[in-house]
C-alpha positions as CSV (number, residue, x, y, z in Angstrom):
1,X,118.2,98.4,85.6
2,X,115.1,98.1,83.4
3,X,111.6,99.7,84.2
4,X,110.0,95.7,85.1
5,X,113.0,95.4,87.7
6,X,113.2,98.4,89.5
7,X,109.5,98.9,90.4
8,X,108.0,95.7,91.4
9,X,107.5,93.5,94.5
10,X,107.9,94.7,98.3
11,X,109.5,97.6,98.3
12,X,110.1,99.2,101.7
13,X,109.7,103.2,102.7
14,X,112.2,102.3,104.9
15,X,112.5,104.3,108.5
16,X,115.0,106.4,109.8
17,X,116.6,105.3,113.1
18,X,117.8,107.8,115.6
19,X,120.3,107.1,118.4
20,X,119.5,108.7,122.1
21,X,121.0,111.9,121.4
22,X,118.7,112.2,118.0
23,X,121.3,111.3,115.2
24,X,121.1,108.8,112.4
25,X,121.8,105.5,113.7
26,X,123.8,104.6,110.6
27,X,124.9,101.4,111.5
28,X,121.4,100.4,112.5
29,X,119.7,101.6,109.3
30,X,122.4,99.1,107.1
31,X,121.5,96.6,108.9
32,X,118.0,96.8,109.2
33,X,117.8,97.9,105.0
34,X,119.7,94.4,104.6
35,X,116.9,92.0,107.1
36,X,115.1,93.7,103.9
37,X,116.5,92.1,101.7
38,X,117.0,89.0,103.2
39,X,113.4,88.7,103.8
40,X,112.5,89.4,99.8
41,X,111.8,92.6,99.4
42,X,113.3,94.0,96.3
43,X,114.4,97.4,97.2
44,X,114.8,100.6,99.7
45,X,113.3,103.8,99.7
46,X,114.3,106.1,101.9
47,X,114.0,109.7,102.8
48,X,109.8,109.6,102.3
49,X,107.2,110.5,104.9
50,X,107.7,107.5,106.9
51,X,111.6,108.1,106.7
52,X,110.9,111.6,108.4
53,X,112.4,112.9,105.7
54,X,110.9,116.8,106.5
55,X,113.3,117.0,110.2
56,X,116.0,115.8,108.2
57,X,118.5,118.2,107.0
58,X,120.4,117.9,103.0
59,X,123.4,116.4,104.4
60,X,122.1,114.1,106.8
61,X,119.8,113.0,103.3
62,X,122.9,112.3,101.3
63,X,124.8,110.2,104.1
64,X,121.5,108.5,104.6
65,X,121.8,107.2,100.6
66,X,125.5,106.6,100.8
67,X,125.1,104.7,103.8
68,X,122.2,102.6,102.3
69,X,123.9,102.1,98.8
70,X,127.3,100.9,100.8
71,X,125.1,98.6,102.9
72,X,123.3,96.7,100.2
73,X,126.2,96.7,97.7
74,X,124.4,95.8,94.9
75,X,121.8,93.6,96.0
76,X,119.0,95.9,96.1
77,X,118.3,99.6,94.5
78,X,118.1,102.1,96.8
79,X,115.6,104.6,95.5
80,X,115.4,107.8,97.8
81,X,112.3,110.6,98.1
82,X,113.2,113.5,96.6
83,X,111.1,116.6,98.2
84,X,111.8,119.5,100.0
85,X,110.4,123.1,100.8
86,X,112.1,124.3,97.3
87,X,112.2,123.6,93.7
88,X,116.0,124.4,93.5
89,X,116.8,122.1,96.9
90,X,115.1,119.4,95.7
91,X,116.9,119.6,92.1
92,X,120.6,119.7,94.4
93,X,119.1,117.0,96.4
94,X,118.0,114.6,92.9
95,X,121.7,115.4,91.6
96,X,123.6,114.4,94.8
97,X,121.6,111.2,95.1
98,X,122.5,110.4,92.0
99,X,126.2,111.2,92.7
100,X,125.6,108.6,95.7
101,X,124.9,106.0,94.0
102,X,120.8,105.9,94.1
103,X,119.2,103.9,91.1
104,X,116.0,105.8,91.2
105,X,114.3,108.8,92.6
106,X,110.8,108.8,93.7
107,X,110.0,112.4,93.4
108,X,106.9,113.9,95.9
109,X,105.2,117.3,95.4
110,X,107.0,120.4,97.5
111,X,106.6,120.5,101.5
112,X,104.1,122.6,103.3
113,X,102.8,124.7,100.3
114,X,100.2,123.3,98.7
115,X,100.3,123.8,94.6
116,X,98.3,124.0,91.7
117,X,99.0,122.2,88.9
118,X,100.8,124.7,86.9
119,X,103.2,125.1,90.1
120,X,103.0,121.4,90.5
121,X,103.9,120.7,87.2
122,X,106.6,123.2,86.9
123,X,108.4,121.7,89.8
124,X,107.9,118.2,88.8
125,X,109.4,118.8,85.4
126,X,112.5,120.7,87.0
127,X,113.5,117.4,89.3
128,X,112.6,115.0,86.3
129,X,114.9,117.0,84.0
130,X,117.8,117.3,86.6
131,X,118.7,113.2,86.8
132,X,118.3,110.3,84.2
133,X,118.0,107.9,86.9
134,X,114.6,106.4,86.9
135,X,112.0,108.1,88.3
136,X,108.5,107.3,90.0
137,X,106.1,110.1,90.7
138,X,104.4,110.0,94.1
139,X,100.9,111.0,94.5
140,X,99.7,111.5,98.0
141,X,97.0,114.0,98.0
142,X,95.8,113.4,101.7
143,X,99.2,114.4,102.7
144,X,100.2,116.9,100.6
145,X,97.1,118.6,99.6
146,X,98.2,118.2,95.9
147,X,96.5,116.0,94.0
148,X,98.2,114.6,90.6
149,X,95.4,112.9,88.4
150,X,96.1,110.6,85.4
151,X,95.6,113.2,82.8
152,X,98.6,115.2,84.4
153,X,100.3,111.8,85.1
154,X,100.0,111.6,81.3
155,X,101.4,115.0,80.6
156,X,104.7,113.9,82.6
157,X,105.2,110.8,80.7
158,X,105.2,112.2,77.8
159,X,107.5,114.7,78.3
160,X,110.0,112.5,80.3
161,X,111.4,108.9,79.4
162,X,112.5,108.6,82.5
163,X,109.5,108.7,84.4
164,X,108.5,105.5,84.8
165,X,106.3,104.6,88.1
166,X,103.6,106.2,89.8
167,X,103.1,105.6,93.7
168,X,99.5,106.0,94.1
169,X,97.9,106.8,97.6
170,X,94.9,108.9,96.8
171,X,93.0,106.6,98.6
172,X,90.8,105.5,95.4
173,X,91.7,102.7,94.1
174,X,89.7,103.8,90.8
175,X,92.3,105.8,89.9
176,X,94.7,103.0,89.1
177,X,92.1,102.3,86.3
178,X,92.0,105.9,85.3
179,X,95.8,106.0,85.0
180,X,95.8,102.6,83.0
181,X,93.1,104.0,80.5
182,X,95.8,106.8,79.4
183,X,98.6,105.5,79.5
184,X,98.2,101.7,79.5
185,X,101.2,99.9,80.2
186,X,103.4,103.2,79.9
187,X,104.0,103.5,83.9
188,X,103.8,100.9,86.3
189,X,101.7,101.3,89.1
190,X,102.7,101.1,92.6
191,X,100.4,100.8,96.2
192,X,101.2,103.1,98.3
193,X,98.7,102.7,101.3
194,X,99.6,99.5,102.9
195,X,95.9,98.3,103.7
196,X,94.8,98.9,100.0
197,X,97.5,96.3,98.5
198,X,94.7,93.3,97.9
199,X,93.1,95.6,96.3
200,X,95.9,97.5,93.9
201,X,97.3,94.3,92.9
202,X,93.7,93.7,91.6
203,X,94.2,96.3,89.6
204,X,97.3,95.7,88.2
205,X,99.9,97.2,90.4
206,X,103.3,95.0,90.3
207,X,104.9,97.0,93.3
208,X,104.4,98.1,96.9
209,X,106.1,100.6,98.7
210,X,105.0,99.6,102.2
211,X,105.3,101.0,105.6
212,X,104.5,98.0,108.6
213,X,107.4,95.7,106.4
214,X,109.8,97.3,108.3
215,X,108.4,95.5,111.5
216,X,106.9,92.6,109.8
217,X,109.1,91.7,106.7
218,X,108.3,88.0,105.9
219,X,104.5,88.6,106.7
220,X,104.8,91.3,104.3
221,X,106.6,89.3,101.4
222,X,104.1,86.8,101.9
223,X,100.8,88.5,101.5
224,X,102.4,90.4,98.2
225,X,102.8,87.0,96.5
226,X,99.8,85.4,97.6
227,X,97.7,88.1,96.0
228,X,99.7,88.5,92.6
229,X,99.7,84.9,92.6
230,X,96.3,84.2,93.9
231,X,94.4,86.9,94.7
232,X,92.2,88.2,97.1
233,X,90.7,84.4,98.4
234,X,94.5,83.1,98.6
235,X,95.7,86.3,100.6
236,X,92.5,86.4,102.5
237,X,93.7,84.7,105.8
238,X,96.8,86.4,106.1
239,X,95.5,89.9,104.9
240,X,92.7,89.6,108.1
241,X,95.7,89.0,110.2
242,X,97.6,91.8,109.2
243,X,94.6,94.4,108.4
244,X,94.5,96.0,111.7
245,X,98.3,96.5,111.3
246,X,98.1,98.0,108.3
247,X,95.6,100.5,109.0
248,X,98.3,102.3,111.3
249,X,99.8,103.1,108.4
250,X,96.7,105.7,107.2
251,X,96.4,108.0,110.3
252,X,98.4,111.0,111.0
253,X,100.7,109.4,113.4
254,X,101.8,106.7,111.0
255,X,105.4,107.5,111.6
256,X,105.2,107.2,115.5
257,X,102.6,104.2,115.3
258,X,104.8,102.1,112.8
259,X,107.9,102.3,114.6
260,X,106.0,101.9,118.2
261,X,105.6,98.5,115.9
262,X,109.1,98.0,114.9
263,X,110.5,98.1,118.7
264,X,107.9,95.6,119.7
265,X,108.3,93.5,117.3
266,X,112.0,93.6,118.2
267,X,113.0,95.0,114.6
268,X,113.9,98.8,115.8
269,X,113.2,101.7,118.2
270,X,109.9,104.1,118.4
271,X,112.6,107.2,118.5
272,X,111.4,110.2,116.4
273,X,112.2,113.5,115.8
274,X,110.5,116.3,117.5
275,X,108.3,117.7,117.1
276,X,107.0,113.9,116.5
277,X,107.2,112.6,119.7
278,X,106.4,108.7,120.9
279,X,102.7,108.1,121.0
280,X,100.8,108.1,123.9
281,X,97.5,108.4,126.1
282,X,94.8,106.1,124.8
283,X,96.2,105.7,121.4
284,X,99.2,104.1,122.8
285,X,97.1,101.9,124.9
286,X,95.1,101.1,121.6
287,X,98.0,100.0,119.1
288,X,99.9,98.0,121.7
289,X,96.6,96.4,121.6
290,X,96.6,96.0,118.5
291,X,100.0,94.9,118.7
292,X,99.7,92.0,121.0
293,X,97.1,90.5,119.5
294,X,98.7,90.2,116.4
295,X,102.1,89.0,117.9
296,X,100.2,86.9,119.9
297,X,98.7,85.5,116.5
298,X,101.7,85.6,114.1
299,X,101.3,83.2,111.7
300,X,103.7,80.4,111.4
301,X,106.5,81.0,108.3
């Protein structure tokens, strides 16, 4: 699958459904990758933050990819999050993916422990060297304390062929020009924040691996082509829609808050593994606000 194929359009960080007694609702999650699919997005990734990927164990990650890969048959790449609390766990984890049939890896820095680059580097250039599926590098320095800039971006692609994509969501969208000024056109640039996607595509970025799509799929779809094709004045009515949506996405109970979406929106359940647990209080009361009134004013298809 070339580079232009693989990492562009919506791309969803796709949830992991639990059953009551807290197991992977399999038969949910092919399902729900296909709706997907059948809405236009162009691929899966599963196993990232949003996918809870931290609670799950290495087995229950592999079965997760089989079970997407079997589901989608071909239609779609499934492109799973590589990360873990080890170097040597995450190269097992990038091998049996592979084995499973993933077309890509998107690889994130090492849980809990928060590296320089040296470390960050180090462990980067173990996973990259351990597949040649494609790979896109995910920087998320708000949530894992690691920040990868374009100079070390550059470093990476130089080294590796198969590195092709960077996920930004440092929360500047600067950096997409900073990446772009080294490298040019060598990786393609992804959004990784859903309410900055207006804006990345502004700056060039031909993919979007989104988080409310999983409730909102169409709506999602939509708002991508509307501002590749016409930017931010075409997309303007349907990104104030979906904004306060969006912006769920960006606090630290994303995971809880996005699927508290998916169930009322019909498109999935608000289970989560402990020590997540459902949102409540006055933040609950808050997003089903925010909720409503955006169900309330869905726009027409």
């Amino acid at each position: 699958m070339s580079k232009t194929s693989l990492w562009h359009g919506v791309i969803p960080a796709i949830t992991t459904p639990f059953t009551a007694d807290g197991q992977v609702d399999h038969g949910f999650l092919a399902r729900h990758a296909n709706q997907m699919i059948d809405a236009g997005c162009t691929g899966i990734v599963p196993l990232g933050s949003l996918g809870e990927a931290a609670t799950l164990d290495f087995d229950e990650k592999v079965a997760i990819v089989h079970t997407l890969v079997k589901a989608l048959a071909g239609r779609a790449p499934v492109i799973p999050g590589i990360a873990s609390l080890s170097t040597d766990e995450a190269v097992r984890l990038a091998r049996a993916c592979q084995e499973a049939g993933a077309s890509g890896l998107m690889v994130l820095p090492v849980y809990v422990y928060s590296s320089d680059w040296r470390e960050m580097g180090a462990h980067a250039r173990a996973v990259l060297g351990a597949t040649d599926l494609p790979c896109l590098l995910y920087n998320n320095p708000v949530a894992y304390k690691t920040d990868i800039t374009p100079a070390q971006m550059a470093e990476l692609a130089a080294e590796f062929p198969n590195l092709q994509a960077v996920k930004e969501s440092s929360a500047d969208v600067r950096r997409f020009a900073g990446i772009q000024a080294l490298l040019g056109n060598r990786l393609q640039l992804l959004v990784g924040m859903d309410d900055a996607i207006v804006e990345g595509i502004a700056m060039g970025a031909t993919g979007w691996i989104a988080g409310l799509v999983n409730a909102f799929p169409q709506e999602s779809v939509r708002l991508f082509e509307q501002a590749r094709t016409g930017g931010y004045a075409t997309a303007k009515p349907l990104y104030d829609w979906f904004l306060p949506l969006l912006r769920l996405d960006t606090v630290p109970t994303f995971v809880q808050l996005i699927k508290l979406v998916q169930e009322q929106a019909g498109m999935g359940s608000e289970r989560v593994r402990a020590p997540r647990l459902p949102v409540a209080g006055a933040e609950r009361e808050h997003a089903l606000q925010v909720i409503g009134h955006a169900l309330a004013n869905r726009p027409a298809a």
